[in-house]
LUMKOLRO-885672 format. One record per atom (N, C-alpha, C): z, x, y; residue in three letters; residue number from 1. Coordinates in nm, 3 decimals, padded with zeros to 5 digits, m for minus. Layout:
<pt><z>Z</z><x>X</x><y>Y</y><rest>ALA</rest><nr>NUM</nr></pt>
...
***
This chain:
<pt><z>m01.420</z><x>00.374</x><y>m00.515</y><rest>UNK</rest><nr>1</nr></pt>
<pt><z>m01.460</z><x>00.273</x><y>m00.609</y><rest>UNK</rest><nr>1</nr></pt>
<pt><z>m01.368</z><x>00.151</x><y>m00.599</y><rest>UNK</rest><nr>1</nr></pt>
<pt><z>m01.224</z><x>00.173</x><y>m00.615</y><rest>UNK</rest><nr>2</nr></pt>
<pt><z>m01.107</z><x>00.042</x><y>m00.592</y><rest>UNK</rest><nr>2</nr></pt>
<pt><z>m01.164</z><x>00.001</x><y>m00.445</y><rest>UNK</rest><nr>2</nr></pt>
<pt><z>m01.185</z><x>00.115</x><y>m00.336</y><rest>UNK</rest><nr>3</nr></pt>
<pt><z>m01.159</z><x>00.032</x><y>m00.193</y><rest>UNK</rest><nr>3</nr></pt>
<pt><z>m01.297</z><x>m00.071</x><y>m00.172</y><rest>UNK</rest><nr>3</nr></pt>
<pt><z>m01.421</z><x>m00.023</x><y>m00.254</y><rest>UNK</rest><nr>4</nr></pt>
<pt><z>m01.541</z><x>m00.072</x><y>m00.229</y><rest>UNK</rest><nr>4</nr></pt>
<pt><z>m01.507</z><x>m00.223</x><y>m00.310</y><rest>UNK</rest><nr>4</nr></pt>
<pt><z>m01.433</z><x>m00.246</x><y>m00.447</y><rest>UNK</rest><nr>5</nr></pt>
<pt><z>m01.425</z><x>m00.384</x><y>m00.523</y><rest>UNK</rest><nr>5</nr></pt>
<pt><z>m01.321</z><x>m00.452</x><y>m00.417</y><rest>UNK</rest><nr>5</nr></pt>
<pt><z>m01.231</z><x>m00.364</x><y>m00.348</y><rest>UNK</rest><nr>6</nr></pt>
<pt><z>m01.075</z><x>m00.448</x><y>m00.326</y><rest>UNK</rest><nr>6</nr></pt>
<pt><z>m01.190</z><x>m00.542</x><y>m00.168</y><rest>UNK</rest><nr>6</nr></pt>
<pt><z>m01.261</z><x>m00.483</x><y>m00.102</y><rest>UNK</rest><nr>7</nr></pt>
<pt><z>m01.312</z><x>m00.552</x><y>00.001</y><rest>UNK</rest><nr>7</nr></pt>
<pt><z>m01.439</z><x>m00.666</x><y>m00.032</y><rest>UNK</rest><nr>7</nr></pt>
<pt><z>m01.502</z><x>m00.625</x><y>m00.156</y><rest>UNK</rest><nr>8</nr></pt>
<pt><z>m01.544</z><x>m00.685</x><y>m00.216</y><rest>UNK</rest><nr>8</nr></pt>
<pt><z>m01.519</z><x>m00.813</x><y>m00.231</y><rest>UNK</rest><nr>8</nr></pt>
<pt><z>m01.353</z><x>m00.799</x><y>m00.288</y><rest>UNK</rest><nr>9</nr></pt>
<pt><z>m01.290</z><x>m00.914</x><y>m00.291</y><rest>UNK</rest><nr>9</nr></pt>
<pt><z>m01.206</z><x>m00.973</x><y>m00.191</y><rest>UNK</rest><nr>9</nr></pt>
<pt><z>m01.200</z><x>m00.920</x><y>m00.079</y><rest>UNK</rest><nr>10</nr></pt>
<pt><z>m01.147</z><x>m00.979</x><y>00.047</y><rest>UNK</rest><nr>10</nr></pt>
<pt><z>m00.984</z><x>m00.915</x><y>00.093</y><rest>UNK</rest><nr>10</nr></pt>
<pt><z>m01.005</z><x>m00.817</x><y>00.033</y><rest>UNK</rest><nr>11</nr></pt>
<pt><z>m00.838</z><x>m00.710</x><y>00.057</y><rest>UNK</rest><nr>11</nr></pt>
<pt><z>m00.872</z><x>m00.604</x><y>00.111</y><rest>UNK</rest><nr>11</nr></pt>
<pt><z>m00.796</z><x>m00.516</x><y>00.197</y><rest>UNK</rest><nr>12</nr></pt>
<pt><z>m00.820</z><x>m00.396</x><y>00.229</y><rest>UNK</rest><nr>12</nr></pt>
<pt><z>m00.755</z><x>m00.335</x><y>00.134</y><rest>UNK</rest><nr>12</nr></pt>
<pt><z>m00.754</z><x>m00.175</x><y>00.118</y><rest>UNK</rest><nr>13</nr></pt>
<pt><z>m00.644</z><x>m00.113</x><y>00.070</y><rest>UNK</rest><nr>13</nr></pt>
<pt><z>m00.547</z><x>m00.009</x><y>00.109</y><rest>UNK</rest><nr>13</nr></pt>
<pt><z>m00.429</z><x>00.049</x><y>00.071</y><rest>UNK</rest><nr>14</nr></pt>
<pt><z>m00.386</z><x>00.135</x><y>00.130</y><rest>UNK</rest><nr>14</nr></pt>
<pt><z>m00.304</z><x>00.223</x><y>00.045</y><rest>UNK</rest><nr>14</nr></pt>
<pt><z>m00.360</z><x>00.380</x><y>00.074</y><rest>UNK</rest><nr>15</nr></pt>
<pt><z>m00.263</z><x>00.455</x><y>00.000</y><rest>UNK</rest><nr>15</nr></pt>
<pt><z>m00.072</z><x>00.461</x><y>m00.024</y><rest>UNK</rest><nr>15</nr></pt>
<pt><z>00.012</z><x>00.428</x><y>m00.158</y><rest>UNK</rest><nr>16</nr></pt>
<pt><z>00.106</z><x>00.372</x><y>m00.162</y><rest>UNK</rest><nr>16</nr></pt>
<pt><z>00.201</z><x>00.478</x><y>m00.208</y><rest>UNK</rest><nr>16</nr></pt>
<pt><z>00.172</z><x>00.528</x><y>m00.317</y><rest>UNK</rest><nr>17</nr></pt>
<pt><z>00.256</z><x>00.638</x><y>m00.392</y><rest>UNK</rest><nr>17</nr></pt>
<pt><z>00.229</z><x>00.744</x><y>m00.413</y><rest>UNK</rest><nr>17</nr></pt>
<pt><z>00.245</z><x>00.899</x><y>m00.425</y><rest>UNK</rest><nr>18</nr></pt>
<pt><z>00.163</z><x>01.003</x><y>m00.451</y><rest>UNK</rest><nr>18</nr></pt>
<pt><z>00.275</z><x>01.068</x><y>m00.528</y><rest>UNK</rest><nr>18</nr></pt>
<pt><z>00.244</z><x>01.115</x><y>m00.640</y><rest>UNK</rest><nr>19</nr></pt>
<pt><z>00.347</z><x>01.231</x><y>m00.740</y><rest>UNK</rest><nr>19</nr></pt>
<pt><z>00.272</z><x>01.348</x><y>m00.766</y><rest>UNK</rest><nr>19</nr></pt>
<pt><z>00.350</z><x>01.478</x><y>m00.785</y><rest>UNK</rest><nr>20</nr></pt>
<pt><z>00.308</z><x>01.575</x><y>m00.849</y><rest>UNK</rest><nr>20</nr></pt>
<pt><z>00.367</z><x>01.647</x><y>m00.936</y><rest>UNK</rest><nr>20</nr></pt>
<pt><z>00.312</z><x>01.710</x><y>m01.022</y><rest>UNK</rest><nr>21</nr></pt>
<pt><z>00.403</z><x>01.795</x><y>m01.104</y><rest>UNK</rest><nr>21</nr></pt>
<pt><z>00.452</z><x>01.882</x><y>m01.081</y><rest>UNK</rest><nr>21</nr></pt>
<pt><z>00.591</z><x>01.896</x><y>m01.157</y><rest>UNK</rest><nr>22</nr></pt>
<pt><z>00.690</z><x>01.948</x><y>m01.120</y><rest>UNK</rest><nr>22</nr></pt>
<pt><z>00.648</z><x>02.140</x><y>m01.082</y><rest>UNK</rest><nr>22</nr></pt>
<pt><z>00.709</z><x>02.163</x><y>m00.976</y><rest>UNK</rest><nr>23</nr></pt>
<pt><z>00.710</z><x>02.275</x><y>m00.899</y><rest>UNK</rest><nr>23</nr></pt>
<pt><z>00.512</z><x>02.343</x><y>m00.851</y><rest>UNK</rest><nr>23</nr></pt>
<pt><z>00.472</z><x>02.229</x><y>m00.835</y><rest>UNK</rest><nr>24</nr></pt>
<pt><z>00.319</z><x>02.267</x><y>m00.824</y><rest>UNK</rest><nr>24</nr></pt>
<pt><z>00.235</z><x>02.166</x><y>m00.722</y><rest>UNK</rest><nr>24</nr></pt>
<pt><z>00.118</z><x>02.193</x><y>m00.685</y><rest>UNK</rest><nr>25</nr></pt>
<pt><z>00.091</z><x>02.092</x><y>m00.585</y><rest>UNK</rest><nr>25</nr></pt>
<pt><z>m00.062</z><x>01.982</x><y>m00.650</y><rest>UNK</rest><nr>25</nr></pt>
<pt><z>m00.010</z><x>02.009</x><y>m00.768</y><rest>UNK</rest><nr>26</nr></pt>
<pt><z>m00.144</z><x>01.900</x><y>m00.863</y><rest>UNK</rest><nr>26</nr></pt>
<pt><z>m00.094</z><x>01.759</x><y>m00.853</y><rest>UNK</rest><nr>26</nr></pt>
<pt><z>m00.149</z><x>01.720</x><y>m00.845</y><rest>UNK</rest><nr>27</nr></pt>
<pt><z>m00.170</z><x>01.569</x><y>m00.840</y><rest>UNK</rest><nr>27</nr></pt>
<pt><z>m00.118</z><x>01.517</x><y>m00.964</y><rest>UNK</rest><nr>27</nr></pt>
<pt><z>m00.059</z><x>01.373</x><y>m01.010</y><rest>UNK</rest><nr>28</nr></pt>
<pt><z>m00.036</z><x>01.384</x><y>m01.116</y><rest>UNK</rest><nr>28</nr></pt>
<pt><z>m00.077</z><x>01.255</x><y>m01.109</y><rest>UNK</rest><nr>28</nr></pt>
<pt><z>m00.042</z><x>01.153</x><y>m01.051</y><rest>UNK</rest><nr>29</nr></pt>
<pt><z>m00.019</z><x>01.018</x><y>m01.033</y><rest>UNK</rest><nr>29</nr></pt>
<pt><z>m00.043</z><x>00.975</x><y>m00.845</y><rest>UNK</rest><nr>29</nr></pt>
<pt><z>m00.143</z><x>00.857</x><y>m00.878</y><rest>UNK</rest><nr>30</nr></pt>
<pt><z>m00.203</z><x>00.811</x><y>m00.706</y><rest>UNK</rest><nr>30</nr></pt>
<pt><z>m00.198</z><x>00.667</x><y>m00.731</y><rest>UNK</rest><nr>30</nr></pt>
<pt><z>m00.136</z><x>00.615</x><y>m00.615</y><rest>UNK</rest><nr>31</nr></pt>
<pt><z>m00.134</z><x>00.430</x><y>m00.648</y><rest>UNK</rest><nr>31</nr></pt>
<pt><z>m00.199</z><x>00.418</x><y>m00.500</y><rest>UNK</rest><nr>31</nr></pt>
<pt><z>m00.301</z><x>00.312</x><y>m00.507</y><rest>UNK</rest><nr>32</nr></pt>
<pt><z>m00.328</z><x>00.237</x><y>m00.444</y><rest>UNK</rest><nr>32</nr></pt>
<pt><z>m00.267</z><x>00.085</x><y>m00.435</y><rest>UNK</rest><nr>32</nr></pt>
<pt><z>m00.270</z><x>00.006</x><y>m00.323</y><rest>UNK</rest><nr>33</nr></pt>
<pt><z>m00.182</z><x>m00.135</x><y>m00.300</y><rest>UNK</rest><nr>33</nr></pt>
<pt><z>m00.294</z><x>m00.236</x><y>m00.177</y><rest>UNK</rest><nr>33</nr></pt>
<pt><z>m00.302</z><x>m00.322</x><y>m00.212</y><rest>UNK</rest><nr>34</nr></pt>
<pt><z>m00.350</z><x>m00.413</x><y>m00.131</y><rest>UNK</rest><nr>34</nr></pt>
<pt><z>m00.255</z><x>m00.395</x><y>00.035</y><rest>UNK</rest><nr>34</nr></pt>
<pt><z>m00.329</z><x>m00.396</x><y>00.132</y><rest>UNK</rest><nr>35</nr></pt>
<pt><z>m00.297</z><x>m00.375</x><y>00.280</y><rest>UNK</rest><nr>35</nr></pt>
<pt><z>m00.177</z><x>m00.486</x><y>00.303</y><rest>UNK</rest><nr>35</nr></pt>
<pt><z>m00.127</z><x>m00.587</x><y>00.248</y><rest>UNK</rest><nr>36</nr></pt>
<pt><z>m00.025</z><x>m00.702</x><y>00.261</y><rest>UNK</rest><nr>36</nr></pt>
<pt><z>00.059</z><x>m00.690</x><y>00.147</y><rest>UNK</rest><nr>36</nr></pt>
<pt><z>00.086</z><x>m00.568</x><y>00.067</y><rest>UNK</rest><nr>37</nr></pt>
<pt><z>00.152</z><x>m00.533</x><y>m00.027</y><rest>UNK</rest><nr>37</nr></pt>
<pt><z>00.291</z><x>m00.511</x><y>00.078</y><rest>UNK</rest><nr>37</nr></pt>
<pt><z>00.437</z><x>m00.585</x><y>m00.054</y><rest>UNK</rest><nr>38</nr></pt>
<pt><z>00.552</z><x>m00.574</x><y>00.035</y><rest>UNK</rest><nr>38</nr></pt>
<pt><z>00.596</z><x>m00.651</x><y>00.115</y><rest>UNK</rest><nr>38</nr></pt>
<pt><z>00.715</z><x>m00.648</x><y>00.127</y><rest>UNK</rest><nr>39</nr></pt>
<pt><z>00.781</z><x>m00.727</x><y>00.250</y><rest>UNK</rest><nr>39</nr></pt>
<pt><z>00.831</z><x>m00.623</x><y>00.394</y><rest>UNK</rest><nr>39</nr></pt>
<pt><z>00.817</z><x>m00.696</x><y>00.499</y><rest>UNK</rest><nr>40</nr></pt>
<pt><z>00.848</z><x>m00.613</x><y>00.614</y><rest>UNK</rest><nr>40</nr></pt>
<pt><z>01.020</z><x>m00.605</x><y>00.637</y><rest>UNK</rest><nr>40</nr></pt>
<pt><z>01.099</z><x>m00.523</x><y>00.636</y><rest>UNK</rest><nr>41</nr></pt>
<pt><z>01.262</z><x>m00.535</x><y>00.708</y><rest>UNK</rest><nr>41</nr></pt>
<pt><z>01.273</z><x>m00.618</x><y>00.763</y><rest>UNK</rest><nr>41</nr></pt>
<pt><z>01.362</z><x>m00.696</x><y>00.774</y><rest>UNK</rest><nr>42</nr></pt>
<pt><z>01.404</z><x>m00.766</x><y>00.874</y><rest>UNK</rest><nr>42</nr></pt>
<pt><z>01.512</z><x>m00.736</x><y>01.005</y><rest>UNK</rest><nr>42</nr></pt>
<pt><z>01.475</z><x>m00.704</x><y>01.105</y><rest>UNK</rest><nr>43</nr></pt>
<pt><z>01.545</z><x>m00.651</x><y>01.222</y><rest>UNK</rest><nr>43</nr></pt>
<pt><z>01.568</z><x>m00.688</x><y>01.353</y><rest>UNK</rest><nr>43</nr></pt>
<pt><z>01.661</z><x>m00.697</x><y>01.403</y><rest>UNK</rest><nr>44</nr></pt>
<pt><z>01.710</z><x>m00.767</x><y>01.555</y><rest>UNK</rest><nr>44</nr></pt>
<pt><z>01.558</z><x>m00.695</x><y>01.626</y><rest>UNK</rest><nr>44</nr></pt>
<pt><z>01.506</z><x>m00.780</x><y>01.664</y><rest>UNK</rest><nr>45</nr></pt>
<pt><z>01.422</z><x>m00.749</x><y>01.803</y><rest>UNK</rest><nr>45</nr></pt>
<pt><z>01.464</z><x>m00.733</x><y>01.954</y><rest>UNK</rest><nr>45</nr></pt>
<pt><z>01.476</z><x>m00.651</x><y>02.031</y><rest>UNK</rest><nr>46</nr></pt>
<pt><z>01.429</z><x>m00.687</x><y>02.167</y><rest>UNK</rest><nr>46</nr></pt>
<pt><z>01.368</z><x>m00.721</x><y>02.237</y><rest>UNK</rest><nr>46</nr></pt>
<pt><z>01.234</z><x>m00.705</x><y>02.170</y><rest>UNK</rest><nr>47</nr></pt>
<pt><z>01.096</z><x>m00.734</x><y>02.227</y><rest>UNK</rest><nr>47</nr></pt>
<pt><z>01.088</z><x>m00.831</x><y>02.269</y><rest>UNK</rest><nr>47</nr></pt>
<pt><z>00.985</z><x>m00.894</x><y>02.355</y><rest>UNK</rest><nr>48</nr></pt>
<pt><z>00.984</z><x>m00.993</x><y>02.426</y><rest>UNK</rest><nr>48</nr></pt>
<pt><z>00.862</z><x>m01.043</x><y>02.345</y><rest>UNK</rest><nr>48</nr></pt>
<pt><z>00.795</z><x>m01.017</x><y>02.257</y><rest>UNK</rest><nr>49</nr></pt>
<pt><z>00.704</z><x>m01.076</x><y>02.161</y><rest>UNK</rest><nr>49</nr></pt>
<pt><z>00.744</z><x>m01.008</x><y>02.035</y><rest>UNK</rest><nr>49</nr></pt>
<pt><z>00.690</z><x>m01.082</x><y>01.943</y><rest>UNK</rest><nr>50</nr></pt>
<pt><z>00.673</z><x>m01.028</x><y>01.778</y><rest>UNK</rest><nr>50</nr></pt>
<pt><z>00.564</z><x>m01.015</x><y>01.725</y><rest>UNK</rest><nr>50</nr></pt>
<pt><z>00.549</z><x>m00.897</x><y>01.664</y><rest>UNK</rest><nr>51</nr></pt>
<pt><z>00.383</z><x>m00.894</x><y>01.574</y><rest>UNK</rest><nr>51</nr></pt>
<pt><z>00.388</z><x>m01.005</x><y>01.472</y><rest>UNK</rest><nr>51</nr></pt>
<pt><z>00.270</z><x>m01.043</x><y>01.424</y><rest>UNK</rest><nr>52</nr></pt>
<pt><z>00.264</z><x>m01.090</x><y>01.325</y><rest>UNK</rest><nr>52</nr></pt>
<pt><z>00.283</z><x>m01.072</x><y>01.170</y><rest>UNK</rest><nr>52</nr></pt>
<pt><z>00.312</z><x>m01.164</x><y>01.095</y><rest>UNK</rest><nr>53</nr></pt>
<pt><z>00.332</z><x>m01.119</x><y>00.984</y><rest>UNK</rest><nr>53</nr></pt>
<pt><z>00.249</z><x>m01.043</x><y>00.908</y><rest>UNK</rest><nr>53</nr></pt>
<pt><z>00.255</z><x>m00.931</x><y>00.816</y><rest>UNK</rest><nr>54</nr></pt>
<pt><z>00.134</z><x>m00.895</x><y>00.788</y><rest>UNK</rest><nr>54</nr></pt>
<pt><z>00.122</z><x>m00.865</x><y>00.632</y><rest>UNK</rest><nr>54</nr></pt>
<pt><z>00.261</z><x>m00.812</x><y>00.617</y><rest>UNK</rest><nr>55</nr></pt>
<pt><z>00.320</z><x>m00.810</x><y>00.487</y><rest>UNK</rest><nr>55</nr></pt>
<pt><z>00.375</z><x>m00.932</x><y>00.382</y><rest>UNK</rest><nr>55</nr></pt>
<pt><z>00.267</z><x>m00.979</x><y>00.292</y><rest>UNK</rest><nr>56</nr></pt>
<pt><z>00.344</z><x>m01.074</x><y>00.229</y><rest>UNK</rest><nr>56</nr></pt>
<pt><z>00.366</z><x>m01.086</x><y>00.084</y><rest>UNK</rest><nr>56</nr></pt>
<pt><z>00.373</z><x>m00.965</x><y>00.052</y><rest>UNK</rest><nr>57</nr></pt>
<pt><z>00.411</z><x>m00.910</x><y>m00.108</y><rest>UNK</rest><nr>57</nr></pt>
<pt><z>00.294</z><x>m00.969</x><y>m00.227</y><rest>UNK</rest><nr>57</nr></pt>
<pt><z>00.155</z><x>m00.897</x><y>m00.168</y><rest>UNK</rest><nr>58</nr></pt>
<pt><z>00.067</z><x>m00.921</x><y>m00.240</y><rest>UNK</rest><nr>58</nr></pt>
<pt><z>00.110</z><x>m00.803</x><y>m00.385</y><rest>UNK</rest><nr>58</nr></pt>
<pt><z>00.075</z><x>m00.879</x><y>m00.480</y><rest>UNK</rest><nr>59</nr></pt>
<pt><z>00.110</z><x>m00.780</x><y>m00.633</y><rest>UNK</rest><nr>59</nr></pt>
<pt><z>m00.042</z><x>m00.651</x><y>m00.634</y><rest>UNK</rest><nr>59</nr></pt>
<pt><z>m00.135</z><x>m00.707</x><y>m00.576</y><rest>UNK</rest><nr>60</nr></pt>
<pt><z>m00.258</z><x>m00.614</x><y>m00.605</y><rest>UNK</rest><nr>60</nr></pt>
<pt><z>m00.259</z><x>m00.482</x><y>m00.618</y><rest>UNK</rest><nr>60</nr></pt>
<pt><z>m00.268</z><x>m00.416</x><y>m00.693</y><rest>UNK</rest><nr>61</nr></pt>
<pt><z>m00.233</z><x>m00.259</x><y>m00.709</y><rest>UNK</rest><nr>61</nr></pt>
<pt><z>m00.277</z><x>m00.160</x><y>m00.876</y><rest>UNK</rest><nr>61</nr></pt>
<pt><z>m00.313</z><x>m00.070</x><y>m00.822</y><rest>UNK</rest><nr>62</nr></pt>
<pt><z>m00.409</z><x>00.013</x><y>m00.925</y><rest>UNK</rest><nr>62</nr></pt>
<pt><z>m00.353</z><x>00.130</x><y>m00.917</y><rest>UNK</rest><nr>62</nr></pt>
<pt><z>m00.307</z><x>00.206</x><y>m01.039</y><rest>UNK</rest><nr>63</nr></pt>
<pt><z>m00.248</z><x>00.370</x><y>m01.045</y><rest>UNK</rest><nr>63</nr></pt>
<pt><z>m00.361</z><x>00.456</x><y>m01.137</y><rest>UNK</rest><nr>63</nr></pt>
<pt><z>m00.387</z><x>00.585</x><y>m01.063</y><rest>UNK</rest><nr>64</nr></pt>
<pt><z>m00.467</z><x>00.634</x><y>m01.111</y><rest>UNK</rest><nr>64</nr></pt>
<pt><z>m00.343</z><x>00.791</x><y>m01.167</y><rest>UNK</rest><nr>64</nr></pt>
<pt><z>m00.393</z><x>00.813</x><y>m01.291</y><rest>UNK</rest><nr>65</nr></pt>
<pt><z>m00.325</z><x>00.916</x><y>m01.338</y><rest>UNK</rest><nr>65</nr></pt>
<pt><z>m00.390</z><x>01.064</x><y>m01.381</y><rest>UNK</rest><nr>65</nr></pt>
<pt><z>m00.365</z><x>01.150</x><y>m01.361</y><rest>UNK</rest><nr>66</nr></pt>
<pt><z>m00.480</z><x>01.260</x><y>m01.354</y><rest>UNK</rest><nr>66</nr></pt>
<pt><z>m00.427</z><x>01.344</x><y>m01.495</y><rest>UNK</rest><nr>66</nr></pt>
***
């Protein structure tokens, strides 16, 4: 339902956070984040090219709580 509105509106999305309760494997808490959510590290390259930027700390983001 989020990924069908978020493209809707011109974002991809991507799974971000996952919690569970304590000593069990239930779900408790699921965040979704827009695909440009975040900043990338910054790190000495070797490479002889650089990817592009891709990450640019979009706020977009939805938590679903069970």
């Amino acid at each position: 339902m989020y990924c069908e509105y978020a493209h809707s509106m011109g974002f991809s999305v991507r799974k971000e956070h996952l919690s569970y309760w304590t000593h069990t494997r239930i779900v408790k808490c699921r965040e979704f984040t827009c695909a440009k959510a975040g900043l990338r590290k910054v790190r000495p390259s070797p490479k002889k090219y650089r990817k592009l930027e891709t990450r640019t700390g979009c706020p977009a983001r939805i938590f679903f709580y069970h």
